[in-house]
Rosetta silent file (secondary structure, phi, psi, omega in degrees, C-alpha in Angstrom):
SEQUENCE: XXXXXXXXXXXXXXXXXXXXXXXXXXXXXXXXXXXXXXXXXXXXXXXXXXXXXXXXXXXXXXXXXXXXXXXXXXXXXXXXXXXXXXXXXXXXXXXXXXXXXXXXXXXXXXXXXXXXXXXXXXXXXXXXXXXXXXXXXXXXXXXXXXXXXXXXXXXXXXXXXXXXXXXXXXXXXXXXXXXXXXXXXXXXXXXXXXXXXXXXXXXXXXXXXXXXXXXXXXXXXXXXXXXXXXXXXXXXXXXXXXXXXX
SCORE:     score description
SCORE:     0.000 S_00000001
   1 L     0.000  121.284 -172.242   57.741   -0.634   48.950 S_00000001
   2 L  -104.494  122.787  170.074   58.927   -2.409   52.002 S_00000001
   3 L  -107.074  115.244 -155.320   56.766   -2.043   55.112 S_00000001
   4 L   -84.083  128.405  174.970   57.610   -1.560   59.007 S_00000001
   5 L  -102.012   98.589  170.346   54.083   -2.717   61.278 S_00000001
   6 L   -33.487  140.664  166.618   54.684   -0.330   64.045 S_00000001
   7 E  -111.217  149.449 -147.710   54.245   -1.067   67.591 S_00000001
   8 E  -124.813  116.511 -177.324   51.844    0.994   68.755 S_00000001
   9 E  -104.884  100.611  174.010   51.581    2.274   73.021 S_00000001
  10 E   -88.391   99.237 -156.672   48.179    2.569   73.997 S_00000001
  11 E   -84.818  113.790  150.430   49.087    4.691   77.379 S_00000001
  12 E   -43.086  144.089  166.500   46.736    3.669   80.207 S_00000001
  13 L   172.595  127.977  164.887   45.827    5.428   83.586 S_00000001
  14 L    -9.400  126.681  177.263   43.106    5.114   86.415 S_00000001
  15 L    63.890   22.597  172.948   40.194    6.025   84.793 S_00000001
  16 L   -95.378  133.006 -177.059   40.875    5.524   80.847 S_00000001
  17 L  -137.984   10.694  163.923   37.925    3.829   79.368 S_00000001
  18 L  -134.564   31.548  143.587   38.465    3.884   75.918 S_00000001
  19 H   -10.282  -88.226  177.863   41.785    1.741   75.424 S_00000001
  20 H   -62.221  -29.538  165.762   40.366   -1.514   74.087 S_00000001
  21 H   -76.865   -5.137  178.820   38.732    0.218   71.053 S_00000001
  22 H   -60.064 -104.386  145.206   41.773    2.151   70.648 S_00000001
  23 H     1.898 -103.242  164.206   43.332   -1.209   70.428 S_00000001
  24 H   -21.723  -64.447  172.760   41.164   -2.612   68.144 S_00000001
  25 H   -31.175  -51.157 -179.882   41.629   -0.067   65.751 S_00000001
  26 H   -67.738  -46.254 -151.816   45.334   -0.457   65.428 S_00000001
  27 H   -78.556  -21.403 -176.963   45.010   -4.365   65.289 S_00000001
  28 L   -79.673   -4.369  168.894   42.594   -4.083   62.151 S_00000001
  29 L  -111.872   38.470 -172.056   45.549   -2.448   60.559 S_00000001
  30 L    55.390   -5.952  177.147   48.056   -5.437   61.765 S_00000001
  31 L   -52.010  161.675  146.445   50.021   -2.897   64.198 S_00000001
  32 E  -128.655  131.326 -162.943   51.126   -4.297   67.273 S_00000001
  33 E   -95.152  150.229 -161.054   49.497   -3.014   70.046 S_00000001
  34 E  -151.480  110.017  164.706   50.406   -3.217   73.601 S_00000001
  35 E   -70.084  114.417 -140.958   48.264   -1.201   76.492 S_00000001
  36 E  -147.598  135.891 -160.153   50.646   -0.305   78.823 S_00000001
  37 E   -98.119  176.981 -159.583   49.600    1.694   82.078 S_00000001
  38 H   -84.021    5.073 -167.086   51.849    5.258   82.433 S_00000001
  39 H   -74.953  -47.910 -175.982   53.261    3.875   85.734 S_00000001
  40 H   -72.416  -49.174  129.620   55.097    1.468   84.167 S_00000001
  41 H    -1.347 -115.392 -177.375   56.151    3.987   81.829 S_00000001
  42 H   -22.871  -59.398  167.230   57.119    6.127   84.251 S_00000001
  43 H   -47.359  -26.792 -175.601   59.592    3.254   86.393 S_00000001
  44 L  -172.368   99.215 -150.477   61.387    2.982   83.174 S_00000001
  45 H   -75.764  -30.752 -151.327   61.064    5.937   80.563 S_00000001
  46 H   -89.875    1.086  146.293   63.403    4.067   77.933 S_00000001
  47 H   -31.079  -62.579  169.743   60.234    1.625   77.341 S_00000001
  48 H    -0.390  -77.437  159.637   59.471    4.198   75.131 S_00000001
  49 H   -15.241  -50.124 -122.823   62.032    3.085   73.006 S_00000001
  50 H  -109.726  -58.134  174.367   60.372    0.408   71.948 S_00000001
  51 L   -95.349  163.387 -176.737   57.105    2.012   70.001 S_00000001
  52 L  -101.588   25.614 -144.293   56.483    3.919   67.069 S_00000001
  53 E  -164.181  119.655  165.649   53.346    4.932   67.890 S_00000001
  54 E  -143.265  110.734  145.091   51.696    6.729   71.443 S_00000001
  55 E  -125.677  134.459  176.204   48.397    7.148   72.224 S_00000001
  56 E   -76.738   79.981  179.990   46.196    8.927   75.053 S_00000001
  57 L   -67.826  155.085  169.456   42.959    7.038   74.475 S_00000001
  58 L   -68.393  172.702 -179.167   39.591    8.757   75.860 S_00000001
  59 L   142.839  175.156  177.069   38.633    8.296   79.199 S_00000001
  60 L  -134.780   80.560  157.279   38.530   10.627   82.268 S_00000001
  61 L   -35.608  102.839 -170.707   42.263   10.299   83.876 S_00000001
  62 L    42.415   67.270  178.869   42.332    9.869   87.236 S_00000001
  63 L    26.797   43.745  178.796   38.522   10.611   87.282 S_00000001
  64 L    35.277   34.678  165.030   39.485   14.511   85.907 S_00000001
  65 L   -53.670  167.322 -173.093   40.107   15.502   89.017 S_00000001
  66 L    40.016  -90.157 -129.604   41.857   19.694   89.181 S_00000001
  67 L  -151.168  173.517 -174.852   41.275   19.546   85.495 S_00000001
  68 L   -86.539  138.815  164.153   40.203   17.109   82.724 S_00000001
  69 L    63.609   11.633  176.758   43.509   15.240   82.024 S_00000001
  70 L   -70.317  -51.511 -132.926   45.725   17.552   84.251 S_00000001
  71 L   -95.043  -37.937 -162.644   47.182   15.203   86.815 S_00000001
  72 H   -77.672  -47.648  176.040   48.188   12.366   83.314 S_00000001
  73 H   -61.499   11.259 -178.146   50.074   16.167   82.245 S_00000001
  74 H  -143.203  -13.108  139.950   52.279   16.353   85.194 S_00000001
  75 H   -45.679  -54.864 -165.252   53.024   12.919   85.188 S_00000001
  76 L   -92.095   -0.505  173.235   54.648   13.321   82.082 S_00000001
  77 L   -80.385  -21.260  173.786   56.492   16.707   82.449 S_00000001
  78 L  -103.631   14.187 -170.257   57.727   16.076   85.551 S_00000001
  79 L  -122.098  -75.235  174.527   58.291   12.306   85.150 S_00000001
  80 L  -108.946   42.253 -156.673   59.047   11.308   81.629 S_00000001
  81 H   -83.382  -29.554 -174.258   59.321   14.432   79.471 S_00000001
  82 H   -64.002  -45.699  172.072   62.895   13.975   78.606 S_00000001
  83 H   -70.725  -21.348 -170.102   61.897   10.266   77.240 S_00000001
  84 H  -110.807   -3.833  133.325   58.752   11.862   75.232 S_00000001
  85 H   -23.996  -59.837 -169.132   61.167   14.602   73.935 S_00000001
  86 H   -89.416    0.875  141.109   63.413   12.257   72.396 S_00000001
  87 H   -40.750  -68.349 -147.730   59.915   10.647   70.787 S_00000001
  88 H  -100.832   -9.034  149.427   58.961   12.859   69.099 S_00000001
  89 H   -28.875  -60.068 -145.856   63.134   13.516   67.895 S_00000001
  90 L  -109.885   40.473  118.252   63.090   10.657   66.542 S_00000001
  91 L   104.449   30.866  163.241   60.149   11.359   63.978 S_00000001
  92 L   -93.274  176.135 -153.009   57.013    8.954   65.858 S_00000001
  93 L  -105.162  164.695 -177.274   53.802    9.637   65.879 S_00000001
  94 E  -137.004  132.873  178.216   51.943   10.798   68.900 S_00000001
  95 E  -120.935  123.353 -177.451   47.774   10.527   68.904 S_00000001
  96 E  -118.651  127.639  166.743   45.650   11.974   72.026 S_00000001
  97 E  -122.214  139.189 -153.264   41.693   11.613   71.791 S_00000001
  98 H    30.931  -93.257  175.062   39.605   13.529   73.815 S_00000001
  99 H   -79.216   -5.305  158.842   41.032   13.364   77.218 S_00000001
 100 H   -44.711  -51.796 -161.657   43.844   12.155   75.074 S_00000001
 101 H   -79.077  -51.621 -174.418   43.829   16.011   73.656 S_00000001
 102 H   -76.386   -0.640  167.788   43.080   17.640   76.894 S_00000001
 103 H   -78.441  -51.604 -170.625   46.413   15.601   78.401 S_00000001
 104 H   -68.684  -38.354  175.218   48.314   17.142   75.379 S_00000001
 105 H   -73.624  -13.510  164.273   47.198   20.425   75.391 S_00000001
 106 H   -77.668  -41.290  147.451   48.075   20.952   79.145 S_00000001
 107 H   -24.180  -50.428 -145.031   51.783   19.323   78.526 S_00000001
 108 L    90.542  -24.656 -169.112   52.521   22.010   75.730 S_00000001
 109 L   -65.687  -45.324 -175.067   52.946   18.961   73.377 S_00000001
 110 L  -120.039  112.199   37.801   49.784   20.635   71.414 S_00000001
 111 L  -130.570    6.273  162.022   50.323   22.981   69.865 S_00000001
 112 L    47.560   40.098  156.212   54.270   22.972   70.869 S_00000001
 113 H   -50.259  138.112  147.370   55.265   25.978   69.135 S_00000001
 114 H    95.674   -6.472 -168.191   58.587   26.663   68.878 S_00000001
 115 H    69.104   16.047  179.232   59.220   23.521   70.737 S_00000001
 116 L   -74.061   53.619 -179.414   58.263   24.855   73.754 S_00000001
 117 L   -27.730   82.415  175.546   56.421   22.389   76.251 S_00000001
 118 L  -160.591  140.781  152.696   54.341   24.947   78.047 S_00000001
 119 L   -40.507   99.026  163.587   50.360   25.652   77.892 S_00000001
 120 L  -122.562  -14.472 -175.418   49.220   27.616   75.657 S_00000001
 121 E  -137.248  148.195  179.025   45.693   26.545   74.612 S_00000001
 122 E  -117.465  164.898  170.468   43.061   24.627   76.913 S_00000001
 123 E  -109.125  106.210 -177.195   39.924   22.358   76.458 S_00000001
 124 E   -80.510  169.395  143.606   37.159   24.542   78.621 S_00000001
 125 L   -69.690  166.814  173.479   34.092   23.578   79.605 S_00000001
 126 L   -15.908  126.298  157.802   30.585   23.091   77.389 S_00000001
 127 L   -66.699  -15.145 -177.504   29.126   26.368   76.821 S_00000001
 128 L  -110.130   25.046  174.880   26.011   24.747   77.852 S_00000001
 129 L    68.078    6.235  178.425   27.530   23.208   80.637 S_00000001
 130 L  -110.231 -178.997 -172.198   26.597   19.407   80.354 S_00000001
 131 L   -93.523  138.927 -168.593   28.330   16.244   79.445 S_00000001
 132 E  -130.899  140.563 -174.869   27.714   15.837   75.122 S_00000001
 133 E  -164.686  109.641 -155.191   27.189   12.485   73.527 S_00000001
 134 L   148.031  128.616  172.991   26.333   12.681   70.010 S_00000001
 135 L   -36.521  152.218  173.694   27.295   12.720   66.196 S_00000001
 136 E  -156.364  134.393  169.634   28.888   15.727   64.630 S_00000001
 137 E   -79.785  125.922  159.604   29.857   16.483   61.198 S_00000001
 138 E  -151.634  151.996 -175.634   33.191   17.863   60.606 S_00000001
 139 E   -99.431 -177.541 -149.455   35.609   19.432   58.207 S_00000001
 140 E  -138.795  152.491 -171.023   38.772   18.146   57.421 S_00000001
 141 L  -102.229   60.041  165.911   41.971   19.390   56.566 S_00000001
 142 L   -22.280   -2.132 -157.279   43.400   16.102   54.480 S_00000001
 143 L  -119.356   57.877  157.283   46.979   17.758   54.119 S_00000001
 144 L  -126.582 -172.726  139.507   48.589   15.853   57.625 S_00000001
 145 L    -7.462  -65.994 -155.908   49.479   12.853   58.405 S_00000001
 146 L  -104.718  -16.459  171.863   46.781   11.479   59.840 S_00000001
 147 L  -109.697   66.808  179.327   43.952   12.591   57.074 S_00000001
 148 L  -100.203  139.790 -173.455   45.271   11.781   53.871 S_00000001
 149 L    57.048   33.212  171.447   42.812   10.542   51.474 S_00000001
 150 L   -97.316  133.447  172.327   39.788   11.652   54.173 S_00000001
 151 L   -47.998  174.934 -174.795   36.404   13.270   52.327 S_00000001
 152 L   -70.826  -57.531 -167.552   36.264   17.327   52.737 S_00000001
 153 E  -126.265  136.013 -162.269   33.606   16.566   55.565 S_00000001
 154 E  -132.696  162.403  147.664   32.998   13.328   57.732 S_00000001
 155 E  -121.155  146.448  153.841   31.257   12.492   60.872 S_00000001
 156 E   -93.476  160.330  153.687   32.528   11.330   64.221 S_00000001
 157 L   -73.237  149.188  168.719   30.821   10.893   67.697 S_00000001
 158 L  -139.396  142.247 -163.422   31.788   12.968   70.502 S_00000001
 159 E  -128.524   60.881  179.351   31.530   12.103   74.259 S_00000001
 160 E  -116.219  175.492  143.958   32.915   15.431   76.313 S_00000001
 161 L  -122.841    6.421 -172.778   31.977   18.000   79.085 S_00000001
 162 L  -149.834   66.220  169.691   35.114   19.800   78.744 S_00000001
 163 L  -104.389  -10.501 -177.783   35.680   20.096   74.865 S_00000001
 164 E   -77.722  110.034 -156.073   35.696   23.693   74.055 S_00000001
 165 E   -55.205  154.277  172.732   38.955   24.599   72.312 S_00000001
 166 E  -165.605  126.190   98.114   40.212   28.526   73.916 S_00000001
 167 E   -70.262  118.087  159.976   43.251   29.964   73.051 S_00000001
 168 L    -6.668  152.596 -179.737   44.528   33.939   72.703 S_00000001
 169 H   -91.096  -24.501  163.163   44.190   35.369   69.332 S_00000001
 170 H   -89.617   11.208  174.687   47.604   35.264   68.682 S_00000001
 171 H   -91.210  -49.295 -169.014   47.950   31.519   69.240 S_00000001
 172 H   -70.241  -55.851  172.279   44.668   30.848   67.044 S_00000001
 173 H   -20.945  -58.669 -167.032   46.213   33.397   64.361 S_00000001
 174 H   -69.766   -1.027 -170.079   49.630   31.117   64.370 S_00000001
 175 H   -88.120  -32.089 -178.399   47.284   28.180   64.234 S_00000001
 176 H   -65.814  -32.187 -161.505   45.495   29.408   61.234 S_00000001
 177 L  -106.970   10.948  148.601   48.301   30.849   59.207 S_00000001
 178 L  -123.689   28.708 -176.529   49.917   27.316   59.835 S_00000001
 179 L    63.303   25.060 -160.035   47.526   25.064   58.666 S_00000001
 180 L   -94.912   -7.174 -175.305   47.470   23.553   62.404 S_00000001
 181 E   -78.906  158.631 -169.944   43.398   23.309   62.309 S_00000001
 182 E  -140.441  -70.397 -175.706   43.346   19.577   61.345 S_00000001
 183 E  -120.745  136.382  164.572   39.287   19.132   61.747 S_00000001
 184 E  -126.591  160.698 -165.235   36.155   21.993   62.727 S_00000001
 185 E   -70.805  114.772  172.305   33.002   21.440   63.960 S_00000001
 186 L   -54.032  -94.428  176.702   29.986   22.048   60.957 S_00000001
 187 L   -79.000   93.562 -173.700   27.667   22.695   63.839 S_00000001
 188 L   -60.436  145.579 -169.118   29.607   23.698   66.585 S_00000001
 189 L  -111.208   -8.455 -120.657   28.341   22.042   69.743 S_00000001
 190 L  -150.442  -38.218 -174.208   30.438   22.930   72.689 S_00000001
 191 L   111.636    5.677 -177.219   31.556   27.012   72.055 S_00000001
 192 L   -46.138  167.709  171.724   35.160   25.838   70.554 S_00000001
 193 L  -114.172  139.251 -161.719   36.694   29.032   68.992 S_00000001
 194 L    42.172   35.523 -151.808   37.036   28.853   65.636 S_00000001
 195 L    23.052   74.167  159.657   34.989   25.724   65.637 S_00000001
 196 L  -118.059  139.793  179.398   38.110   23.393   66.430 S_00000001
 197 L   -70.517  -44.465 -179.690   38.072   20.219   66.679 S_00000001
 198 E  -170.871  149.543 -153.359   41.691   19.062   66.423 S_00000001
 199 E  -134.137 -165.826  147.393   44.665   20.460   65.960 S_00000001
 200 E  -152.001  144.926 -176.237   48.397   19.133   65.139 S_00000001
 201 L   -85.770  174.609 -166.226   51.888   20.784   66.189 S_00000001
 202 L   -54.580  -13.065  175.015   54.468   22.134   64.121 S_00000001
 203 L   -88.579  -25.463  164.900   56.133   18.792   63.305 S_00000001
 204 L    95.710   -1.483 -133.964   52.841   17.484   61.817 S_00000001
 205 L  -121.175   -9.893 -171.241   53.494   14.520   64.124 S_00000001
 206 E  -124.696  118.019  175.563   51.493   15.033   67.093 S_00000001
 207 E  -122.863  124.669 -164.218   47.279   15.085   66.737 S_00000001
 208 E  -117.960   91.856 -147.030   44.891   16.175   69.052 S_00000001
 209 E  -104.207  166.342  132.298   41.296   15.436   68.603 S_00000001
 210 L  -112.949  -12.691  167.252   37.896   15.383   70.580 S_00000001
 211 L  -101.772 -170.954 -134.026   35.895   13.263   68.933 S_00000001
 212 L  -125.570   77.560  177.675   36.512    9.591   68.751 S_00000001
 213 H   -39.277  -54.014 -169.331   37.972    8.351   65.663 S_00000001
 214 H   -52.469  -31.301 -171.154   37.995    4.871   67.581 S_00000001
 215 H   -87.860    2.836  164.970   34.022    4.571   68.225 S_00000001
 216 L  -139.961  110.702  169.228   33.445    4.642   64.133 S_00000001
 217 L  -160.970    3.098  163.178   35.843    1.832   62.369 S_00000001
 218 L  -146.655  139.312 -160.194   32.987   -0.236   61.814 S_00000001
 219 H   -56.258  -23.610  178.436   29.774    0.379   59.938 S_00000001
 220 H   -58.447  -55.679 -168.400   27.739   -1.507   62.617 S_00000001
 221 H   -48.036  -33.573 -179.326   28.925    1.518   64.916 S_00000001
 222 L   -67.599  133.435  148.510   27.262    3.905   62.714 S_00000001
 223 L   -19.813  -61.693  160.411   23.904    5.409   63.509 S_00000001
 224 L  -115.174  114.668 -176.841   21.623    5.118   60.500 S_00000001
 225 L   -62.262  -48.197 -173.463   21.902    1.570   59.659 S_00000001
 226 L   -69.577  -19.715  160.446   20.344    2.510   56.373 S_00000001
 227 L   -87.297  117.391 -157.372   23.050    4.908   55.093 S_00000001
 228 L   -68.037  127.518 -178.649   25.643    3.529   53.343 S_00000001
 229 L  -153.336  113.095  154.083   28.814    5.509   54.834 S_00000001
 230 L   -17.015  141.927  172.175   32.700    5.224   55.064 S_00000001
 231 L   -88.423  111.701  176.446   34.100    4.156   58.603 S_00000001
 232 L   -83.588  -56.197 -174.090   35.779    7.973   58.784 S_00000001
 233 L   -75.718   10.663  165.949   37.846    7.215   61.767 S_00000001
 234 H   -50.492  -43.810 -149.888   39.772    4.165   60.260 S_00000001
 235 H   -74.704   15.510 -167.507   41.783    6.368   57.926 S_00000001
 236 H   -78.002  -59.767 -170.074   43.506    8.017   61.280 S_00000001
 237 H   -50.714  -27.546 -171.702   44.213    4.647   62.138 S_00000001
 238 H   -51.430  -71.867 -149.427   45.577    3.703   58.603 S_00000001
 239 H   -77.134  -27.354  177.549   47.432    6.683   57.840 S_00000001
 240 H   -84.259   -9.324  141.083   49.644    6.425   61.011 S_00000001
 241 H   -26.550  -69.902 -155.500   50.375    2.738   60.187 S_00000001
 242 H   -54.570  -57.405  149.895   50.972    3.628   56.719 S_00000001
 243 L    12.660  -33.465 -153.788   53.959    6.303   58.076 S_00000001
 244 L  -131.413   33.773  154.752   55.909    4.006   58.551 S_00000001
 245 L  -108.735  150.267 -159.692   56.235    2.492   55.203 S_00000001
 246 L  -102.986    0.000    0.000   59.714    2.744   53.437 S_00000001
């Protein structure tokens, strides 16, 4: 099996602050990674071109001013959406974490029924109304992309104030009755509906998380030193590498 090492566009913007572990991630699986802020991006959408790979690293974009991750969503609909159309055409992968997720779900890119680049689901605020920083157990839907070969249940960290998934009941219906839940919360912390975590659109190709695959890829990272545990958010990193073997 002959294998292509992706290049991988860690997308940048005033107030992204989790980039370099982003980074890091990819590089422990040999991609090559390139941090690239959306401006430049923007000056010249056929950059694009270039990776197989996009991610919307945590962070609070342009300090979540109007909305968390609003202002990084109207850059690209009105700026480059024609260039991140022809992305996701041409069968790349697209990863948003946390304010990553809240960029995609205001784009339309998640959960992009129908191919339709419009809002349909939001990241609200907390139900209890603070900023959350803290482990969470959650389960996992193994049959994408990005969790193949992942245990039934894992934990990540999560670092939001505006994580609580809300959608209509018939967009959570089509989500359910299309396998589109990717991870839910064991103990939900935040009020998500239907304790979700992360979701992926109809192409399988685009994943939209809130906790931080990136902050566990090394056991040092982990909490209880004394419990022997899988790095759970490596395999994200892995499996969208791995994609891209022929």
């Amino acid at each position: 099996m002959r294998k292509i090492t992706p290049n991988v566009l860690v997308l940048r913007t005033a107030g992204t602050n989790c980039d370099f572990e982003t980074d890091f991630a990819f590089q422990q699986e040999k991609a090559n990674v390139e941090k690239v802020h959306i401006n430049r991006i923007i000056e010249k959408p056929s950059l694009l071109k270039k990776y197989q790979i996009m991610v919307f690293p945590g962070g609070f974009s342009y300090g979540d001013y109007i909305s968390a991750g609003k202002i990084t969503a109207n850059q690209i609909l009105y700026k480059i959406r024609d260039a991140v159309e022809q992305f996701i055409k041409e069968k790349k992968l697209i990863i948003g974490i946390c304010n990553g997720f809240q960029i995609l779900v205001k784009t339309g890119l998640l959960p992009n029924f129908d191919g339709q680049m419009e809002q349909t689901t939001t990241l609200m605020d907390n139900d209890n109304g603070t900023f959350m920083c803290q482990w969470e157990k959650l389960r996992v839907n193994s049959n994408t992309i990005f969790t193949k070969n992942m245990p039934s249940e894992i934990e990540l960290p999560i670092a939001h104030a505006e994580g609580k998934f809300y959608a209509n009941e018939l967009i959570l219906k089509r989500l359910e009755n299309n396998n589109r839940v990717v991870f839910r919360y064991v103990n939900n912390p935040n009020g998500s509906l239907n304790d979700i975590a992360g979701i992926v659109d109809e192409t399988g190709q685009i994943l939209g998380m809130m906790p931080h695959p990136e902050r566990f890829v090394m056991k040092e990272q982990y909490y209880n030193k004394k419990k022997d545990v899988s790095t759970y958010g490596q395999f994200i990193f892995k499996n969208a590498v791995n994609y891209f073997a022929n």
